[in-house]
N, C-alpha and C positions, 0 to 999 in steps of 0.2 A: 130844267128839272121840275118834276109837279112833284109836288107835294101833300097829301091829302089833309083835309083840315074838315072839323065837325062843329056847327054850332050848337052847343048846347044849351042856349037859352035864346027866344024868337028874338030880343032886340040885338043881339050881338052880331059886327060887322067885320068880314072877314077880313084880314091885315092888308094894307099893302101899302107900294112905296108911294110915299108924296111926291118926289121928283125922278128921272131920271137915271140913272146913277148912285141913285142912292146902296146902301148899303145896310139899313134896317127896314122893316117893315111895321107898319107905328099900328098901334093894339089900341084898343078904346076901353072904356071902362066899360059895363054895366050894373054891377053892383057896388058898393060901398059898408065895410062891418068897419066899425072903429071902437076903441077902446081908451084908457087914460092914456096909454102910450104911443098904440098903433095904428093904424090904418092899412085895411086890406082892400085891395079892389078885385075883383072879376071880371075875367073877359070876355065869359060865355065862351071861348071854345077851348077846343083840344085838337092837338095835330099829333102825327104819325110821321115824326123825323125817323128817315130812312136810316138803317144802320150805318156806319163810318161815318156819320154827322154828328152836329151838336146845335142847339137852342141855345141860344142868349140870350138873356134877356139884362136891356140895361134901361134906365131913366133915360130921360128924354132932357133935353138942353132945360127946356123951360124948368125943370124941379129948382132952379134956381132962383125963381120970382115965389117960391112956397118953404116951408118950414117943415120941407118932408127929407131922408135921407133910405133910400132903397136898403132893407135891413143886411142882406148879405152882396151888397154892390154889382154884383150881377148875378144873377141867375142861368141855373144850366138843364136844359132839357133834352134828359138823356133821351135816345131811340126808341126803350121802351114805357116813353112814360105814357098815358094817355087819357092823365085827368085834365082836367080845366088849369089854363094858365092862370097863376094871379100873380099879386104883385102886393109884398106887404113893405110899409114906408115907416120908419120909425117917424115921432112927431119929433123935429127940434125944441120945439117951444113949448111948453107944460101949459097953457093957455088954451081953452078949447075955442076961442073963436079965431082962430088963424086961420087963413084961406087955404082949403085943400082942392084938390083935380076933382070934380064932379061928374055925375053917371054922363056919358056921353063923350066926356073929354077923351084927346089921345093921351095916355099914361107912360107909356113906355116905348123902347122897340123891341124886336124879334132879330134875330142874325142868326142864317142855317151855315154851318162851315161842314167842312170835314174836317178829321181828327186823327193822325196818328196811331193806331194798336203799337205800343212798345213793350219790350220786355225788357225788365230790371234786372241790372248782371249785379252783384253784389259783389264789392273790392273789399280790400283792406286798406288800401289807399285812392286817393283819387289824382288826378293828374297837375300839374301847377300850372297855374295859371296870373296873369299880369294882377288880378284882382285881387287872388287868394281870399281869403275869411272875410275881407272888409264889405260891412253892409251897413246897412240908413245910414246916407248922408254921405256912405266915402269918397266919392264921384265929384263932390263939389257941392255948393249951392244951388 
């Protein structure tokens, strides 16, 4: 499937997978705004996810060596979106010299899926099931 993708700013490098098999496609930074709390990066582009798709976008393994946390845990890029991706990190640490991703680094990845169109039938009841109402935690440890 192609997908069409637009750079918006001259250093920005278009995604793609680091191995084989993979299953995201790793974004790079090129800009950096930060603030007491957050951190926003830019990717310099914009894509044109085909309709019955969807954009995700998640942190990358390594956010684990930084004191950042992806502010809504993944991101969703609807069909018609077709600003600039970015990627804003809450700071863990209230401390401004803690190591963050720099212009250049990979930030995050990309994953195009497709997506179900559902309609919503409204009950009065819904059906039983083994679980029922139990949630956080009922499952076990």
């Amino acid at each position: 499937m192609k997908v069409n993708i637009k750079k918006l700013d001259s250093a920005a490098r278009i995604p793609a997978y680091a191995k084989s098999g993979d299953a995201g496609l790793d974004l790079y930074a090129v800009s950096i705004t930060t603030n007491l709390h957050k951190i926003t990066y830019g990717t310099g582009i914009a894509i044109e996810i085909p309709e019955g798709y969807v954009g995700l976008i998640f942190p990358r393994s390594s956010i684990s060596k930084y004191d950042l946390a992806l502010t809504n845990s993944v991101g969703v890029i609807d069909s018609g979106y077709r600003g600039e991706i970015k990627f804003v990190f809450n700071k863990l640490d209230a401390v401004d010299h803690h190591e963050i991703y720099k212009v250049g680094d990979k930030i995050g990845q990309l994953v195009i899926m497709p997506y179900p169109q559902i309609e919503l039938n409204e009950v009065d009841e819904l059906s039983i099931s083994e679980r029922g109402e139990n949630g956080f935690g009922s499952t076990g440890a």
